[in-house]
N, C-alpha and C positions, 0 to 999 in steps of 0.2 A: 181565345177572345181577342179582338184585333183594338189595336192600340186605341183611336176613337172611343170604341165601348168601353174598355178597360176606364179609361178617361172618366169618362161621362160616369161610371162606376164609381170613380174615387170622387168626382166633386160632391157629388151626391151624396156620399158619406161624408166628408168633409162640412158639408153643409148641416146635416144630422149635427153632427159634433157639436160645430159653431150655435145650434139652436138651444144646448141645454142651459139652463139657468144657474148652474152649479161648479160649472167651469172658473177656475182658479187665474188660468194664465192661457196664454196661447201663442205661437210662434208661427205665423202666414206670410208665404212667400208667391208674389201675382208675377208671371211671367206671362209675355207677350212676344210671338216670335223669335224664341231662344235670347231674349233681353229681359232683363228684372225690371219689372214696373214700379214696384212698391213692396214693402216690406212692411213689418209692423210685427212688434214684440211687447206684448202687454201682461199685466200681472195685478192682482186684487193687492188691496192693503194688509189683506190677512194674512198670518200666518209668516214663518221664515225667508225673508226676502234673498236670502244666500240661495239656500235650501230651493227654492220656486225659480231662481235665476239658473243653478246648474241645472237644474231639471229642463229646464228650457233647452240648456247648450248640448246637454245630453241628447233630446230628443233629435234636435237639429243634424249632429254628430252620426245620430241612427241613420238619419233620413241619407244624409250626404252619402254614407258607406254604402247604402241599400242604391241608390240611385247609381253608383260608382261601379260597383259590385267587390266592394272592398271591406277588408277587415274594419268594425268599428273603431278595436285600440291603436290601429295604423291610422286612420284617418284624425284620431285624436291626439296622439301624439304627433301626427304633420303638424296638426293646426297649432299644436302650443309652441312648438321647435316656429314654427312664422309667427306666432305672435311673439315670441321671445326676441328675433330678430326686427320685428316693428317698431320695437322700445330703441333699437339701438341706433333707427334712423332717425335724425332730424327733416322737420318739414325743410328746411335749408338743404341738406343733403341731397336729398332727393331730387328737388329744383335746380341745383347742382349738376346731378347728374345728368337730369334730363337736356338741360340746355348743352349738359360737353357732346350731348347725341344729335342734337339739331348743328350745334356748329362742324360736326363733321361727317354728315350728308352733300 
């Protein structure tokens, strides 16, 4: 199946999906020319809002490894190891750093 169809394959499913009325949460990522257009991560009022948030990050987690062609628990454990490392930066820090890189260019 040649990438195009493949494509045209999964929106179409995708779209399925997105029509059912019984849907809890969903996690949709619109790329345009290898750039993220928009995102959008939503969830009903019902039910365990922890519970329906991991389930989100998990899925996401899946998607990432499958597209990657990597282990799910490697791709999981990156992303908490950078998030763990994101707490430690300040927005200051950062700005910081960025500017010791433009002064010596």
């Amino acid at each position: 199946m040649s990438d195009a169809s493949e494509f045209d394959t999964d929106r179409r499913h995708a779209r399925e999906l997105l029509a059912d009325d019984d849907l809890t949460a969903l996690h949709l990522g619109v790329v345009h020319e290898d750039e993220t257009v928009d995102t959008v991560v939503s969830r009903t009022g019902e039910g365990d809002e922890r519970l329906q948030a991991l389930s989100l990050l998990a899925t996401h987690i899946r998607s990432v490894a499958a597209e990657a062609g990597a282990d799910p628990e490697a791709v999981a454990a990156d992303a908490a190891a950078i998030a763990g490392q994101l707490d430690d930066l300040s927005v200051k820090a950062m700005t910081d750093a960025t500017e010791g890189d433009d002064t010596q260019r």
